[in-house]
C-alpha positions as CSV (number, residue, x, y, z in Angstrom):
1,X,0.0,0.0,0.0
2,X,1.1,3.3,-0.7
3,X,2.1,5.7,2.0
4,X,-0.9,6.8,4.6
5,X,-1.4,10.1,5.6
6,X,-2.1,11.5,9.6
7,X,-5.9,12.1,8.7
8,X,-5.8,7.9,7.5
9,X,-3.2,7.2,10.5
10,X,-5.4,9.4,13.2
11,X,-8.6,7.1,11.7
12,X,-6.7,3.7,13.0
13,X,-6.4,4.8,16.0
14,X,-9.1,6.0,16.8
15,X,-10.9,2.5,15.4
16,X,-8.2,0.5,16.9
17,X,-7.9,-1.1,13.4
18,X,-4.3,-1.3,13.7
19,X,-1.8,-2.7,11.1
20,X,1.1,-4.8,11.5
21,X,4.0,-2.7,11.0
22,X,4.3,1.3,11.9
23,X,7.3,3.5,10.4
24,X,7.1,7.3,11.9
25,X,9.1,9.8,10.6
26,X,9.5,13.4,9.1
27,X,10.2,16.8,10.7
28,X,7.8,17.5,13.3
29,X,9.3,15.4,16.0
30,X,6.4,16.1,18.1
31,X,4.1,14.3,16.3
32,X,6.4,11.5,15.5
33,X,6.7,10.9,19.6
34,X,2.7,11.6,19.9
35,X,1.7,9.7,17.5
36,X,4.2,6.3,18.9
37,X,2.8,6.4,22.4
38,X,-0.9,6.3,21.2
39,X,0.1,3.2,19.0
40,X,2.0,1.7,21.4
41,X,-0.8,2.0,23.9
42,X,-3.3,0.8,22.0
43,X,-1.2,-1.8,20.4
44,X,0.1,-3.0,23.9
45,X,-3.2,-2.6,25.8
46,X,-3.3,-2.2,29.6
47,X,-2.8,-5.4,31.0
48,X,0.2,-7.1,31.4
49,X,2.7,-4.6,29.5
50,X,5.8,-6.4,30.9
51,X,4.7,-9.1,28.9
52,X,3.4,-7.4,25.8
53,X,5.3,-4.0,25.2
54,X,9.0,-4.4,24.5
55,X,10.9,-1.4,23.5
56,X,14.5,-1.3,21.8
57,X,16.4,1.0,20.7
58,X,17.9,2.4,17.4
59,X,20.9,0.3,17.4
60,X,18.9,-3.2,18.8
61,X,20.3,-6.4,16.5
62,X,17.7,-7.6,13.9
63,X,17.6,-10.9,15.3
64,X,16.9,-9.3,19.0
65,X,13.9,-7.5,17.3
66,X,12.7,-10.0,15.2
67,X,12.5,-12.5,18.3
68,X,10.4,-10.1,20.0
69,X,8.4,-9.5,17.3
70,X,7.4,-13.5,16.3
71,X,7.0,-13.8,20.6
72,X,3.3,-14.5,21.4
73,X,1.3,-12.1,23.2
74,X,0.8,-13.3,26.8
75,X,-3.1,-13.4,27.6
76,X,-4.1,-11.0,24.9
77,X,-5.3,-10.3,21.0
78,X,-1.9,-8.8,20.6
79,X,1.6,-7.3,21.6
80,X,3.2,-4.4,20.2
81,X,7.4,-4.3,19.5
82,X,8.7,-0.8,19.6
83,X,11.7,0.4,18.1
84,X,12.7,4.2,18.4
85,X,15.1,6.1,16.2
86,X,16.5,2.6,14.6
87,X,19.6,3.9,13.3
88,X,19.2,2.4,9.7
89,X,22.7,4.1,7.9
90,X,25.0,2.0,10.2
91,X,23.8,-1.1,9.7
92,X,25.0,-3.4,7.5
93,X,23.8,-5.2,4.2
94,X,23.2,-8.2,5.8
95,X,21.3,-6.6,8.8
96,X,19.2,-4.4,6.4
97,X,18.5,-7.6,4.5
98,X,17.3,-9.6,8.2
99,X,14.8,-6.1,8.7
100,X,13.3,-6.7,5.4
101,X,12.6,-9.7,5.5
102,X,11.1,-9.4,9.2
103,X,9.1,-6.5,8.1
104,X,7.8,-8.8,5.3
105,X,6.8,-11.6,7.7
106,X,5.2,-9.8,10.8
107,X,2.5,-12.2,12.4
108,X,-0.7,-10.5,13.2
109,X,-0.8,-10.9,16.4
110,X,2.2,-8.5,16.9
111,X,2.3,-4.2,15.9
112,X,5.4,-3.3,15.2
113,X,6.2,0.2,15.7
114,X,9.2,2.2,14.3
115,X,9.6,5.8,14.5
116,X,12.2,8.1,14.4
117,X,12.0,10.7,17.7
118,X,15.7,12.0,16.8
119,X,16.8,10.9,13.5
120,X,16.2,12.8,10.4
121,X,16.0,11.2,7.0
122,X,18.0,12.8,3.9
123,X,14.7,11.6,1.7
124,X,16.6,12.7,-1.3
125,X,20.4,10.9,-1.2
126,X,19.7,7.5,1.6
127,X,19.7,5.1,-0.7
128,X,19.2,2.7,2.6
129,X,15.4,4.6,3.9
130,X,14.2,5.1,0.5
131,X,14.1,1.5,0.0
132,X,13.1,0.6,3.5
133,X,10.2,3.2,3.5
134,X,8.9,1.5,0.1
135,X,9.2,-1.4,2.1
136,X,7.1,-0.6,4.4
137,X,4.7,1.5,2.9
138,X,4.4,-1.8,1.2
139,X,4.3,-4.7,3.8
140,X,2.6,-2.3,6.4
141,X,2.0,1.7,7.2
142,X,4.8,4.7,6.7
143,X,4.0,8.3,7.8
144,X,5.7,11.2,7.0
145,X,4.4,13.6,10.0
146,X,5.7,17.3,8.1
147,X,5.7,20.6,10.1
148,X,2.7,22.3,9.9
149,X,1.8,25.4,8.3
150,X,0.1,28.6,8.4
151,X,-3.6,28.2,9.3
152,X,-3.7,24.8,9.9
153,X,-0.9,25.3,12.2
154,X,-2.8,28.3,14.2
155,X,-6.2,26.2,14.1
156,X,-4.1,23.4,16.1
157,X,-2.4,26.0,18.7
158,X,-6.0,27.3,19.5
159,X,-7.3,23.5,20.1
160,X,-4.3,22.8,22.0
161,X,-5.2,26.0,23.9
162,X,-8.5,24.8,24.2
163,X,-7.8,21.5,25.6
164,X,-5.5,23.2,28.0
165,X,-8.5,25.2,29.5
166,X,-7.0,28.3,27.9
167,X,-8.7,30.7,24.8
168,X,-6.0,31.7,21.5
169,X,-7.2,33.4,18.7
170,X,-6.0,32.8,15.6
171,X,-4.3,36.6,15.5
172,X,-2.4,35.7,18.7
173,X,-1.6,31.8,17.5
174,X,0.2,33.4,14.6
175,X,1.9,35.8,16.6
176,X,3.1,32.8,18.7
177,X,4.6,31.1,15.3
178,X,6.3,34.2,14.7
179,X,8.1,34.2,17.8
180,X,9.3,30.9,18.2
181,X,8.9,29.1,15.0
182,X,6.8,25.9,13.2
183,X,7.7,23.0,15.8
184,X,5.6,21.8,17.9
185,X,8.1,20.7,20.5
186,X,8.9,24.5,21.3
187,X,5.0,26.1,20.7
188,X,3.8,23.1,22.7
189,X,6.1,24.0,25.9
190,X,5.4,28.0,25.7
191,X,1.5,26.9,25.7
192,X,2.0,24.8,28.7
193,X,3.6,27.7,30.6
194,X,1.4,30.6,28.8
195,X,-1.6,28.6,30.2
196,X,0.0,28.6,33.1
197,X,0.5,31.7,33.9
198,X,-2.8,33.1,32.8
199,X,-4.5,29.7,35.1
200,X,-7.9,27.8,34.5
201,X,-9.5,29.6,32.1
202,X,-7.6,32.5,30.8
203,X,-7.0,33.9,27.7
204,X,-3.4,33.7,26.4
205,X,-3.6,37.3,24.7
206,X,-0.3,39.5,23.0
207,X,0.8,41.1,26.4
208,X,1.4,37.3,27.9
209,X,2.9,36.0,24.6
210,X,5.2,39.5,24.5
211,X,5.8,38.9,28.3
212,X,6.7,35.3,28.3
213,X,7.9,33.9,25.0
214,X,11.8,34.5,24.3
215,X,12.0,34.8,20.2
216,X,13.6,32.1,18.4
217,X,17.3,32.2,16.8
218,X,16.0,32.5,13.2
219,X,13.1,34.5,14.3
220,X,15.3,37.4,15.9
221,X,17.9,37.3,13.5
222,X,15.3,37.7,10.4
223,X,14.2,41.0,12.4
224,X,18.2,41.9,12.8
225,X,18.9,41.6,8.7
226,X,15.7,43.8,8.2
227,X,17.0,46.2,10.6
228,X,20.5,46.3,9.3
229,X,18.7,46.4,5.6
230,X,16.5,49.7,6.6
231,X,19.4,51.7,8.6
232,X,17.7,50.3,12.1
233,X,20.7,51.3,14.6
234,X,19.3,51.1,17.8
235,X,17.2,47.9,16.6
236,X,20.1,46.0,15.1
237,X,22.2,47.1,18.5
238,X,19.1,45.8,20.8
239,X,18.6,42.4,18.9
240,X,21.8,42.0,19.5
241,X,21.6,42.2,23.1
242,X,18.6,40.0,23.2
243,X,20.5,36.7,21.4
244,X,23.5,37.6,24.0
245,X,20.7,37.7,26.8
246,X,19.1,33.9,25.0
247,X,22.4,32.6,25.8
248,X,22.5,31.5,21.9
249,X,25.7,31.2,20.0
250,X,27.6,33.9,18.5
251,X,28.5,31.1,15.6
252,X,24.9,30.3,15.3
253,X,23.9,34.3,15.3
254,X,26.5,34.8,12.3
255,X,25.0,31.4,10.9
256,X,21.8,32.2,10.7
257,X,22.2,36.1,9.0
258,X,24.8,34.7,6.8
259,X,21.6,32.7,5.6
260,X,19.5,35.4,5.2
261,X,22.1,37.4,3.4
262,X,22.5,34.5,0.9
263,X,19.0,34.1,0.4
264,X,19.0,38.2,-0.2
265,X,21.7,38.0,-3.1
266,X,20.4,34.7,-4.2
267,X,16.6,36.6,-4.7
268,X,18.6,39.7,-6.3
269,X,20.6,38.0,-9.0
270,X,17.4,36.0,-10.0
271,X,15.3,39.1,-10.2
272,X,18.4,41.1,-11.8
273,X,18.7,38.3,-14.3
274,X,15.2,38.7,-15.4
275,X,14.0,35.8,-13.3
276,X,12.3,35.8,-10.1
277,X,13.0,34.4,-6.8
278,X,10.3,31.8,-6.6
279,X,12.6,29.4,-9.5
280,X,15.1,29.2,-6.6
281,X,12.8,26.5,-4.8
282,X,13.6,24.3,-7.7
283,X,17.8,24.9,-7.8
284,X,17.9,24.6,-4.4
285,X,15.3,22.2,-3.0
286,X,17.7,21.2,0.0
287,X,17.4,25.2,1.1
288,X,14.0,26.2,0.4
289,X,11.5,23.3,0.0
290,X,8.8,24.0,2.3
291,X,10.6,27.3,3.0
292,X,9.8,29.2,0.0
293,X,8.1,32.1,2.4
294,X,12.5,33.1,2.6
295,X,12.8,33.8,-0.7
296,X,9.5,35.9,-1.4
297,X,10.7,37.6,2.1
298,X,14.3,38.2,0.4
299,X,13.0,39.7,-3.0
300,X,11.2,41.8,-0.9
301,X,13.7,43.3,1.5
302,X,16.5,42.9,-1.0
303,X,14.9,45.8,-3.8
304,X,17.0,48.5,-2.9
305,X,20.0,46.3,-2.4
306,X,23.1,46.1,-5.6
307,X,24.6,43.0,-6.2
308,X,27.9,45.1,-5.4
309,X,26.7,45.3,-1.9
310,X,25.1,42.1,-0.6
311,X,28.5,40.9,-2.2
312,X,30.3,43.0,0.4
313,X,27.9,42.1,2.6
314,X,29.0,38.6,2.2
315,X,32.4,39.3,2.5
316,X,31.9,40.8,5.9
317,X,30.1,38.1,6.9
318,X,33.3,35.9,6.2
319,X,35.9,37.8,7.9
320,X,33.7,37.7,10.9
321,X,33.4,33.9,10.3
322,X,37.0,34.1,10.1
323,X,37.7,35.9,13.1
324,X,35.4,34.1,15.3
325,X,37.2,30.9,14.7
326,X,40.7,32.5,15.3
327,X,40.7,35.7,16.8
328,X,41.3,36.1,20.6
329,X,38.6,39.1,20.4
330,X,35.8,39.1,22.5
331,X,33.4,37.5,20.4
332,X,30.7,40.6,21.2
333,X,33.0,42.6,20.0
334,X,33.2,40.9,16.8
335,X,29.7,41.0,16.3
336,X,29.4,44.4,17.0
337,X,31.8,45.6,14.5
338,X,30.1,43.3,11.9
339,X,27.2,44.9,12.5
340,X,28.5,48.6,12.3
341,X,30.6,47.2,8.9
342,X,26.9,46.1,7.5
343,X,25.0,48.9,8.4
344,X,27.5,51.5,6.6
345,X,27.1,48.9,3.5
346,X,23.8,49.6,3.4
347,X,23.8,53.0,4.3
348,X,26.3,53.8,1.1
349,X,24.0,51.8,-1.0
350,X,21.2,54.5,0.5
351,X,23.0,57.5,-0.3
352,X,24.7,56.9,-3.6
């Protein structure tokens, strides 16, 4: 059978019309983890677990798992086998070959469940999980659980909100995105202590979600490029001061604008060109599938940007790469004079 979606997965569930053999994986890590303890607990039932849940993990022999999984269940319909983040790239031919041929061969009265809490697939270059996902999309059920988008995503927030005893609009869910990004791991632990704070049945509004939520890394730094872009001094200087205060990186804070600079000259030379930004998707599908809200976001703040200047941008960007991983210079230092040496590169571009 062909790959099942979370509406189809969600339905089994629910119906308790299980199927042999579970593979869970894809971005959103929280659903991936969600998702795996309502299979396993329905799979593995109430009674007598120590009998009828077995867990491994990613690097458990074949043969260990494949005992498990022919066992009987012990007073019951079924059993369920669980394997977490099995580590698929390390193992050999021979030990791929024994998990095929156990996921080919799973009895019914066992639910195997595989899902990947940790591990992230390259779906594009391992050779090894493409074949194994056709595998078991063909002996049993593979999910691909993605990160969730837009309004779906603030529809979910609000019912999570809801189910918490808490009210979210759909204004202040986005807002909530915004702030600390798509996952579901990191929105799902600010709800918790948003709905906290405002008790029973409070209503999470912007002052709590302003008060209480630190911004992400990529969030924060997309609002430092804009500010460096528009001649935002005091901004670009305050941003600063609030990654410093996140405790985040100063190598991830120069990762993460050197990104957005790229995706800036990357959006100019296409439109420059006679192209448009939206054809980057395709060249670089590694970069901006899924993602393609960066480079409409680039074309836009990049208008009054040269070539000639996001290049020097760039180059700024290196020789505080460079430093950073050599220089005995406070590394706030560093940062600060990047930022002084990019806002004069865009202030030039302003006044010639």
């Amino acid at each position: 059978m062909p790959e099942i979606t979370e509406a189809d997965l969600r339905k089994q569930i629910e119906k308790a019309e299980l199927d042999t053999l579970y593979v869970l994986h894809g971005e959103e890590k929280y659903l991936v983890r969600s998702y795996a303890n309502k299979l396993i607990g329905k799979a593995a039932g109430k009674s007598f677990t120590d009998f009828n849940l077995q867990r491994f993990d990613g690097d458990a022999p074949a043969d260990e798992i494949a005992a498990a999984v022919e066992a009987l269940p012990f007073m019951a319909e079924r059993k369920c086998v669980a394997v977490s983040d099995l580590n698929l790239e390390a193992r050999s031919a021979q030990e791929i070959s024994k998990l095929n041929e156990l996921i080919a061969g799973i009895p019914e009265t066992t639910v195997l469940v595989i899902y990947l809490p940790s591990v992230e697939i390259d779906y594009r270059k391992s050779a090894k999980w493409k074949a194994f996902l056709k595998a078991a999309a063909k002996y049993g059920s593979s999910v691909q659980l993605k990160l969730r988008e837009g309004a779906e995503l603030e529809k979910l927030l609000c019912s999570m909100a809801s189910k918490r005893g808490c009210e979210l609009s759909r204004q202040d869910a986005a807002r909530l995105v915004s702030m600390c990004g798509k996952g579901l791991e990191q929105l799902s632990h600010e709800l918790d202590k948003l709905c906290a704070y405002v008790g029973g049945s409070g209503a999470i509004t912007k002052k709590e979600i302003d008060l209480l939520t630190p911004r992400s890394l990529e969030t924060t730094v997309f609002s430092l490029a804009r500010a460096l872009l528009s001649g935002g001094y005091d901004l670009a200087y305050q941003l600063l001061d609030q990654l410093f205060f996140q405790n985040e990186e100063p190598i991830m804070i120069l990762a993460a604008l050197s990104s957005s600079y790229l995706d800036l000259y990357r959006a100019r030379a296409a439109v420059q060109s006679g192209g448009s930004s939206s054809g980057l998707a395709a060249v670089f599908p590694a970069d901006y599938k899924g993602k393609e809200f960066r480079l409409r976001n680039a074309e836009r703040d990049g208008k009054k940007l040269s070539l000639e200047t996001l290049r020097e941008s760039l180059d700024i960007l290196l020789d505080t790469d460079l430093a950073l991983k050599s220089s005995r210079t406070s590394d706030r230092i560093l940062l600060e004079k990047m930022i002084a040496r990019l806002l004069l590169a865009a202030e030039r571009e302003r006044i010639r």
